[in-house]
C-alpha positions, 0 to 999 in steps of 0.5 A: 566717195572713192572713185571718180572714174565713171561720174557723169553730169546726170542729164537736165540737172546740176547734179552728177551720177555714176555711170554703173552701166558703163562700169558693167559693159567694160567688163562683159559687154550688154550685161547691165539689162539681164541684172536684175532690179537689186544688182543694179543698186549693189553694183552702183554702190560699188562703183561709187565706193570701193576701192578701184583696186579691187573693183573689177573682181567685186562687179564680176560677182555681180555680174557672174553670179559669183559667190565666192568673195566678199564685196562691200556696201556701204548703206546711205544712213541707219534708221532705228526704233528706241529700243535696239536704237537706243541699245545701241547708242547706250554701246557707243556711250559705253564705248567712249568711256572705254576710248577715254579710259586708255587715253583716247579722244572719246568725242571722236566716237560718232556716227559716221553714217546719219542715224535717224532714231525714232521713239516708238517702242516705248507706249504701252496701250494701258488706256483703251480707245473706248476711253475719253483722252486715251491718247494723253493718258497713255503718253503720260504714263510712257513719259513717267515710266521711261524718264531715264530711258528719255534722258539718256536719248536726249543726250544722245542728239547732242553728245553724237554728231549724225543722230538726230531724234524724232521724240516719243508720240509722232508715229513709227519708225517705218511708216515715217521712213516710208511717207517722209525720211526716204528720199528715194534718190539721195543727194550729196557733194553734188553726186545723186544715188540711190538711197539705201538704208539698214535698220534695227528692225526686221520690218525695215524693208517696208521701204523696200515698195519704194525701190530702196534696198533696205534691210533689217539688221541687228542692233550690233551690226547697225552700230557696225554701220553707224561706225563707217564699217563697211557691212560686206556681203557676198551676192544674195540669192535674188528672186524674181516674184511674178504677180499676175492678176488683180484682187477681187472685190472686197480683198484688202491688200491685208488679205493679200499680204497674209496669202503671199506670206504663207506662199513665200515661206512654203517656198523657202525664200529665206535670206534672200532678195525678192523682186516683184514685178508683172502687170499684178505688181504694176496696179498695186497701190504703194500701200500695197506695195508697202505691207508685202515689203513690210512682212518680209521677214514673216516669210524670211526673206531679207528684201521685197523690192519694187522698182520705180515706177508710176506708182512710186512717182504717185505716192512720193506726190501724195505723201508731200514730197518736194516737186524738185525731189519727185521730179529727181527720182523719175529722172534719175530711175529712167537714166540710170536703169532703175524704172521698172520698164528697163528691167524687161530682160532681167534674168533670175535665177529663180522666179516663182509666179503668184495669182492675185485673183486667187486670194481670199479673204484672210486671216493668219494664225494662230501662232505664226504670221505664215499659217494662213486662216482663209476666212471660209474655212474657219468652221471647217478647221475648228476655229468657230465652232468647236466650243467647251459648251454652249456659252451662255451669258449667265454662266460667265461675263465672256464666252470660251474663245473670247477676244480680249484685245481687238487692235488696229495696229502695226505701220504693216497695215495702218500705212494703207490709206484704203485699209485704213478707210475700209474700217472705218466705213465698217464701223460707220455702217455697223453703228447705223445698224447698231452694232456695238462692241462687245464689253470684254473687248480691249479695243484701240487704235494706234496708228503709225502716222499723225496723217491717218488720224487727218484723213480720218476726221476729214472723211468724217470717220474718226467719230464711227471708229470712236463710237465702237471703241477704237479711239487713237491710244498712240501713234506708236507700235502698241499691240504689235511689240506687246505693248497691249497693256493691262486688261480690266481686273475683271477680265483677267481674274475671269481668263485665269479663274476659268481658264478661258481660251482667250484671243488677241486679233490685231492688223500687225505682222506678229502672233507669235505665242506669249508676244501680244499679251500673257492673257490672250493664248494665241493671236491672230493677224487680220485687215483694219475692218476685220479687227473691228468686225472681231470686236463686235462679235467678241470672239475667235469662236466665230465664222465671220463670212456667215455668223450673225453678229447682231440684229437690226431694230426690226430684228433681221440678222446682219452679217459681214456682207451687210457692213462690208464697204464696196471698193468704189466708196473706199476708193472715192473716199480715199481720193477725196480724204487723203491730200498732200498737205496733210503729210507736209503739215506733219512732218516739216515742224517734226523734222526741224532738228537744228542743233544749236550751240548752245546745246553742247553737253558732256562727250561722256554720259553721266551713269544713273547708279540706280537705273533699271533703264540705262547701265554701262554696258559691261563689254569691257570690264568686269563687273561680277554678275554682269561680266562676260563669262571668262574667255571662250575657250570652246571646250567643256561646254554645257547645254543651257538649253536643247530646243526644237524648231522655229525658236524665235527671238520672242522665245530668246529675249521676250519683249512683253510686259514683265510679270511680278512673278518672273526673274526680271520682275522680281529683281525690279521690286528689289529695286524698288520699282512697283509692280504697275511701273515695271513697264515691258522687258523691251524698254530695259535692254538699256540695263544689262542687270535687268534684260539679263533676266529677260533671257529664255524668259518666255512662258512658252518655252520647250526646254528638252531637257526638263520634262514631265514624268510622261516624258513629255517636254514641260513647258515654261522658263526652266532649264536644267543645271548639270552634272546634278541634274537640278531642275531650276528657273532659267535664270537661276540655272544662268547664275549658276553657271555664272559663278562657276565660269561654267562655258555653256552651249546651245543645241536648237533645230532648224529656223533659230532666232526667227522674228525681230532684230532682237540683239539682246537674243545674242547678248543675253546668252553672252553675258550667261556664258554661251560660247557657241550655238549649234543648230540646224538653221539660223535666221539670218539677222539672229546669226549676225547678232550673235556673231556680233557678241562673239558667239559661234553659230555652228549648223549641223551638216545635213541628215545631222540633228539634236536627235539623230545624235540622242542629245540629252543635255547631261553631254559636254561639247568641245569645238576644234579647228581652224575658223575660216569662212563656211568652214568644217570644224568638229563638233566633240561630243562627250557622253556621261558614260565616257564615250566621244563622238566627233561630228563636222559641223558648219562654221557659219562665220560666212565672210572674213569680216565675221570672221574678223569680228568673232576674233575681237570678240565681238562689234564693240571689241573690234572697232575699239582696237582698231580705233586705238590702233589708229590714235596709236595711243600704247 
C-alpha cells in the first residue's frame, strides 16, 4: 500500500478503509454517486496503490471516462484451476532454473500475490453414474494417470511461497470461490478493501454475483499478476444491464442464463463490464446471480457484477461464512458506496433493459452457448422430428439423434441449490411413474461442491438421481472440459458403423463442436432437471414440452408437465435441505493448508526426463524441436493457416481426449503410453513436446487453404506447406516449417480466440513459429495470451478482410513500422505473381505495458530481465 492520504478508521471497527469517495470529490465535487458499481471498485484500487504522483491524472480517467492513459490494478489474489495453474507454475519453475543458470537466487522467484490452485480439471468421467462406487473408480484412474502432473503440484505448495493447493476430488474452482475462497471484503495490515481477483479461466467472474471484480485471464497474464506486475488497463466500456420482471412458474434460472446469453451477445457487449441492477436483479437468488456472471464469457463480456445487497448478505450466512465476516461486508459496502441502494444515480454509457418474465424454457445449441433453442420450438427448427426414418428397435440399438451422454455438470449450474433440487424431484417423480433411462445413455453427475452431494441426501434425493443413473462420478468439471470419457464399445462402434447423429446434452456453459466428446456431433446446453428429462427420452430428436417420454402401469402417457416440480416445493425443499453447517463442514478441514517446516524442499524442481506431463519449458533455450522458431523479424512470413469467423480456443489448442489416430496421440505410443492412459490434451500442457501436437488439432477445423475438388474448404486438422503447395496434417506442416525456421503468419475473421483462457492457444503457435496474427476481431483473453508469447495480434482496418484482399495462403506477409499503442502499421502483401500490396492494419498492442512486453518477447522474457537487472547480477 502506497499512499496513506485518504485512510480512514472505517466506523464501528478496529479496522481502517480509504476514503475513495473524498479522493474523487477533491478532484470534481459530487462525482463519486454518478460512478457506476465497477469504477467505484477500480478507483479504490487506485487510492490505495498507485503511486500518489500519478494519482490524479489515473482518477480522472475514471471519472472523465478517459481512455486515453493507462492505469494500473493490482488484484487481491490469483485463482487457478491445474491446467493453465499448473502451466503456470510449471513457467515459473522454468523460470528459476533460468535465474539460477545466470547467478540469480532462484528461491526469490514466488508469487508475490497469494494464488489459490485447485485441482479440478484432471478427472475424466470413464465410470458412469449408473455404476456402483463411480466416484472412487473414476478418482482411481485420475490419480494413476496424472501422477507426475500430481507430483509436480505438490512440490509446488512447498517450493513457492503464497501457493496454496486444494487437492484433486473436493470440487471446482469457481463454485469454491464462490461458497468459500471469497471474502468479498479483504482484510490486510489492518486496512479492509474490496476483494478482487483474476483467474486462469474464463468462467472467473462467476464471483462476480457477489460484487467482486473478478475476471478471467490467460494463464501468461495470471503469472504476470502472480509476479507483482501491475495488470494496467485503460477504463472498460461499462454497461448498465436492467432487468425488469420476475420468472415465471417452472423457469430455472438455467432457463434464464441461456436467454440473457443469446440477448447479451446480440448486443455486442464484448470486452466490456456489465453491471446488473432493477428490481429483477434485486429478487434474483445469488444462485441466480452466480450462473449469469458464470456464462460471462459466453456472451464475451469481460465482467457481470451485482453489487452487495441483501441477497449478497443471505448467501455469505447460508454458505457458513464468519458471522464477524458477514457483518464486515455489509458495513463496509453501505460505508463506502458499494450497497446497491447507493448506486441509484449511477450513469451508464449504455444501458440496455432485459424482461424476466419473457424467458421460456430453454435450450442452447447446437454448437455455440449464445444459439438459443426455446424448447417450444424445437419441432418447428427441425430438431424433433426431422428423422433419417422412422426408428425402430430392431433396426439398431439407438435411434438417429441419440443422446449418448446426458450429464449434470459444470459449477455455472450445479452451484444453484434450486437447480440442483428441481432434477432431483424430476427424477423422484419420473421413478414413481416408472420412467427409466434410456440404456444408450452415458449419464452422471458431477457436481461442483462436496455441499450438493449433503443437501441431496438430506432432501432424500440422491437415491432418486442414482436410480435413473445419475450417481456422483467427481466433484470436478468433467463433461463441461470434455472430460466425458470413454462411451461402452457397443455404443461407439454403433455411432461410427451407422453414422448416427449423436448428441451430448449437459448443464454447462460450452457446446462447442468436437469439445464434449468425439462421438457426440453437437451439444446441447440445458437446466439440471432438463438433462434428466434428456436421459429418459434418449434422444435430441425429441419435443420435450409434448412428446410422451413412457407410459404409467395403467398405460396413460406421461410428458414433462407430469414430472415437472412446482417452484413451491423446490423452494421449501431448498429452505429445508440446504444449511450453513453443511459448507463449514466441508470446507474448514479443506482449508487447513498450514506448512510445516519440515516440508522444505528443493527451490529447483527435479525434471522427470521421460515425462509426457511436466517438461521444462523451452522459453530460454534451445532445444531443437521445441525451441522458439528464430527470432521475429516480421517479414517473409507464410500462412499456417487462413480461418473464417469465430475460431475458438477449442479449435487453436483442443482440450479433449487425445485420439491414437492423432499427431499428440501417436507421439504418446512412441513414448510408451497405452492408448487407455493417453488421458486428455489438457492434462499435457505441463509438456511442451506433447501440447505442441495439440496445436489446430481439432477435427472440426475449416482451413481455407485445403479444400475439396468442389472448392469447398475440407474439413479436419490439415494445413498446406507452401511454396509446393503439399497437403499435410497440421502438425506435419508445423514441423516442417520448424526445420526450415520458416516465420509464419495467421490470417482469421472476426471473434478469434473465443472460449476458455487457453494459453497453450498462443504458445503453441509460438513454439510452431507464428510471428504475428492478423484478424478481423480478437477475444480479449486469447489477444493477451498471445501477446504474452510475444505474437503480434494485428486486426484489419474496417471494410478490410481475408476476402476482400483474395488471400489464398500461397502470399507471403511482411509488417513495418513503429509498434506503439493502437497504432497503424502496414501489413505488405506479396503475390505468387510478383505483385505487392500494402495495407494499414491495427496494432492491438493496446497499453505500453503490452507493448513492453511484446518487446522482451513475452511474460516470462521480461520479468526475467527485470529481475536480473534488479539482483544487478553481469
Amino acid at each position: 500500500m502506497i499512499n496513506t492520504k485518504y485512510r480512514k478508521p472505517l466506523p464501528g471497527t478496529k479496522l481502517d478503509y480509504f476514503d475513495t469517495r473524498a479522493a474523487i470529490d477533491a478532484i470534481q465535487p459530487g462525482a463519486y454517486t454518478k460512478l457506476p458499481y465497477t469504477s467505484r471498485i477500480l478507483a479504490e484500487n487506485l487510492v490505495r496503490r498507485c503511486d500518489p504522483a500519478t494519482l490524479t491524472d489515473s482518477l480522472k480517467q475514471i471519472i472523465e471516462r478517459k481512455r486515453d492513459l493507462d492505469f494500473p490494478w493490482f488484484p487481491a489474489r490469483v485463482v487457478c484451476h491445474d491446467i493453465l495453474g499448473q502451466t503456470a507454475l510449471v513457467d515459473l519453475a522454468g523460470l528459476r532454473d533460468a535465474i539460477a543458470e545466470k547467478g540469480g537466487d532462484p528461491s526469490q522467484v514466488n508469487p508475490v500475490v497469494p494464488t489459490q490452485l485447485i485441482v479440478d480439471h484432471s478427472l475424466a468421467v470413464e465410470h458412469g453414474g449408473f455404476e456402483k462406487d463411480a466416484f472412487e473408480k473414476n478418482r482411481a484412474i485420475e490419480e494413476r494417470r496424472n501422477e507426475d502432473r500430481f507430483h509436480f503440484i505438490n512440490w509446488t505448495k512447498t517450493a513457492f511461497k503464497n501457493v496454496d493447493v486444494i487437492p484433486p476430488g473436493n470440487g471446482i474452482m469457481h463454485q469454491i470461490n464462490l461458497e468459500k475462497m471469497s471474502p468479498v471484503v479483504q482484510v490486510r495490515e489492518g486496512v479492509a478493501f474490496p476483494d478482487t481477483c483474476v483467474g486462469t479461466d474464463s468462467h472467473t467472474p462467476m464471483v462476480d454475483a457477489l460484487g467482486v471484480i473478478s475476471v478471467g485471464v490467460g494463464g501468461l497474464e495470471a503469472e504476470s499478476v502472480m509476479l507483482g506486475r501491475a495488470s494496467y488497463m485503460r477504463l472498460p466500456d461499462i454497461v448498465g444491464v436492467e432487468l425488469t420482471g420476475k420468472l415465471n412458474p417452472g423457469i430455472t434460472g438455467t432457463d434464464l442464463v441461456l436467454a440473457l446469453t443469446e440477448f447479451l451477445r446480440r448486443e455486442r457487449v464484448v470486452g466490456a463490464y456489465l453491471e446488473f441492477f432493477g428490481e429483477g436483479a434485486s429478487n434474483l437468488t445469488l444462485g441466480d446471480r452466480a450462473s449469469i456472471s458464470n456464462m460471462t464469457p459466453e456472451y464475451g463480456a469481460t465482467a457481470a457484477m451485482f453489487a452487495i445487497d441483501e441477497q449478497t448478505i443471505d448467501y455469505l450466512k447460508l454458505t457458513g461464512r464468519d458471522d464477524e465476516q458477514v457483518a464486515l461486508v455489509e458495513k463496509f459496502a453501505k460505508e463506502t458506496g458499494l450497497w446497491a441502494d447507493t448506486l441509484k444515480e449511477a450513469e451508464y454509457e449504455r444501458v440496455l433493459k432485459f424482461d424476466l418474465s419473457s424467458v421460456s424454457r430453454n435450450l442452447a445449441g447446437p454448437s455455440n452457448p449464445h444459439a438459443l433453442l426455446p424448447a417450444s420450438e424445437l419441432a418447428s427448427r427441425g430438431i424433433a422430428r426431422e428423422w433419417k426414418k422412422e426408428w425402430k428397435e430392431e433396426e439398431g440399438l439407438m435411434p438417429d439423434g441419440a443422446v449418448i451422454i446426458a450429464a449434470i455438470t459444470s459449477c455455472t449450474n450445479t452451484s444453484n441449490p434450486r437447480n440442483m433440487i428441481a432434477a432431483g424431484l424430476i427424477a423422484r417423480n419420473a421413478n414413481k411413474l416408472g420412467l427409466t433411462r434410456k440404456p444408450w445413455v452415458k449419464s452422471s453427475l458431477a457436481p461442483g461442491s462436496k455441499t450438493v452431494k449433503m443437501y441431496l441426501e438430506e432432501a432424500e434425493l440422491l437415491p432418486e438421481l442414482e436410480q435413473l443413473g445419475f450417481g456422483v462420478v467427481a466433484f470436478a468439471c468433467t463433461t463441461c472440459n470434455g472430460m466425458s470419457g470413454a462411451l461402452d464399445p457397443k455404443i461407439q462402434q454403433e455411432v461410427i458403423e451407422r453414422d448416427l447423429y449423436a448428441t451430448a446434452v449437459l448443464s454447462g456453459n460450452r457446446n462447442f463442436d468436437g469439445r464434449i466428446h468425439p462421438y457426440a456431433k453437437q451439444a446441447f446446453l440445458a437446466s439440471p432437471p432438463l438433462v434428466v428429462a434428456y436421459a429418459i427420452a434418449g434422444t435430441i430428436r425429441f419435443d420435450i414440452e409434448k412428446d410422451v417420454l413412457g407410459h404409467d402401469k395403467n398405460g396413460n402417457p406421461i410428458t414433462l408437465k407430469d414430472i415437472w416440480p412446482s417452484d413451491e416445493e423446490i423452494d421449501a425443499i431448498v429452505k429445508q435441505s440446504v444449511k450453513p453447517q453443511q459448507f463449514r463442514d466441508v470446507y474448514i478441514p479443506m482449508f487447513d493448508l498450514e506448512k510445516g517446516e519440515s516440508e522444505k524442499v528443493s527451490p529447483l524442481y527435479d525434471w522427470r526426463p521421460i515425462s509426457t506431463y511436466i517438461r521444462r519449458p523451452p522459453y530460454w533455450y534451445e532445444e531443437g524441436e521445441g525451441a522458439l522458431a528464430g527470432e521475429r523479424a516480421l517479414k517473409g512470413m507464410r500462412p499456417l493457416a487462413v480461418l473464417g469467423d469465430n475460431i475458438t480456443t477449442d479449435h487453436l489448442s483442443p482440450s479433449n481426449a487425445i485420439l491414437a489416430s492423432s499427431a499428440a496421440g501417436e507421439y504418446l505410443a512412441k513414448m510408451g503410453l497405452p492408448e487407455e492412459d493417453f488421458n486428455s490434451y489438457a492434462t499435457h500442457r505441463g509438456d511442451h513436446l506433447t501440447a505442441q501436437r495439440a496445436t489446430f488439432a481439432n477435427p472440426k477445423l475449416l482451413n481455407e487453404m485445403v479444400r475439396e475438388e468442389n472448392g469447398e474448404v475440407k474439413q479436419g486438422s490439415l494445413a498446406r506447406i507452401e511454396p509446393e503447395g503439399q497437403v499435410t496434417r497440421m502438425w506435419e506442416a508445423i514441423e516442417t516449417y520448424m526445420d526450415r525456421k520458416q516465420p509464419l503468419i495467421i490470417v482469421a475473421g472476426a471473434d478469434y480466440g473465443q472460449g476458455s483462457s487457453r494459453d497453450w492457444a498462443a504458445k503453441g503457435v509460438r513454439l510452431a513459429g507464428v510471428e504475428a496474427i492478423v484478424a478481423e476481431g480478437f477475444e480479449r483473453i486469447h489477444r493477451t495470451n498471445l501477446i504474452g508469447m510475444g505474437v503480434l495480434p494485428l486486426e484489419f482496418q474496417p471494410g478490410t478482410t481475408r476476402k476482400t484482399l483474395g488471400i489464398d495462403g500461397t502470399e507471403t506477409f511482411d509488417v513495418i513500422g513503429e509498434r506503439t499503442p493502437r497504432a497503424t502499421l502496414t501489413l505488405i502483401i506479396h503475390r505468387k505473381n510478383g505483385e505487392s500490396i500494402d495495407v494499414p492494419v491495427t496494432c492491438r498492442l493496446d497499453t505500453r505495458e503490452e507493448v513492453s512486453i511484446y518487446e522482451a518477447g513475452g511474460v516470462l522474457q521480461r520479468f526475467a530481465k527485470d529481475f536480473l537487472e534488479a539482483e544487478a547480477i553481469p
